[in-house]
N, C-alpha and C positions, 0 to 999 in steps of 0.2 A: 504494500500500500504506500503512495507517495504525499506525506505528510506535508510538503512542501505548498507554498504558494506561488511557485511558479507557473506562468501559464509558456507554451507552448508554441507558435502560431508560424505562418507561411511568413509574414512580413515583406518589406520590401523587395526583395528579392523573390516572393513568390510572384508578387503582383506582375512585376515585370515580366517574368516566364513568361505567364498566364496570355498577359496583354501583347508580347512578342509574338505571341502561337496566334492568337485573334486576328495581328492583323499579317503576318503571313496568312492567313486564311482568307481574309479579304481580298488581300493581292494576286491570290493565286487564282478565286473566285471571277475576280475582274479581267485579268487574261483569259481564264478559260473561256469567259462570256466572247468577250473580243475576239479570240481564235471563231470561235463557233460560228459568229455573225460572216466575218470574213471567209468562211469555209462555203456557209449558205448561199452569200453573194455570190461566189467562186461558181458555186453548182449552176445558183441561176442563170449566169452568165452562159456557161458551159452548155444547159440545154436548149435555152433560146439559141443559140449557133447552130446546134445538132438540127433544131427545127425552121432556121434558114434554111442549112445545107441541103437540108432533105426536101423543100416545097421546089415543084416543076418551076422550068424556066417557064415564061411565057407572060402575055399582059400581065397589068399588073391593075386590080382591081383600085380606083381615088379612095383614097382615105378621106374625111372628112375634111382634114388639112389642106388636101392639095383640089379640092373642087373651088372653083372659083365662086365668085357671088357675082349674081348676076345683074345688079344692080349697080356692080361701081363701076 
């Protein structure tokens, strides 16, 4: 039985671990996001190509863009 009044505790040095590990986890959190998104782009990118490459040559149907207005 420890008859003493001392108490025990993490203190300074735990806090810091603690808070060192938090925000390595943050950081690593925030690149993984940023990888991810840049990954996504990458793909979208990638298949809008794939779905150029593959549509037949031939007219090309106006987009709304390229019709003129008949009025100016």
């Amino acid at each position: 039985m420890n008859t003493t009044s001392v108490e025990i505790t993490a203190g300074l040095g735990g806090f810091l671990v603690v808070f060192a590990l938090a925000l390595a986890v943050w950081f690593l959190g925030r690149d993984l996001t940023r990888r991810l998104r840049r990954m996504k782009r990458a793909e979208e990118v990638r298949l809008e190509q794939e779905r150029d490459d593959q549509q037949p040559p031939g007219p090309q149907h106006p987009g709304p863009e390229d019709r003129r207005d008949p009025l100016a």
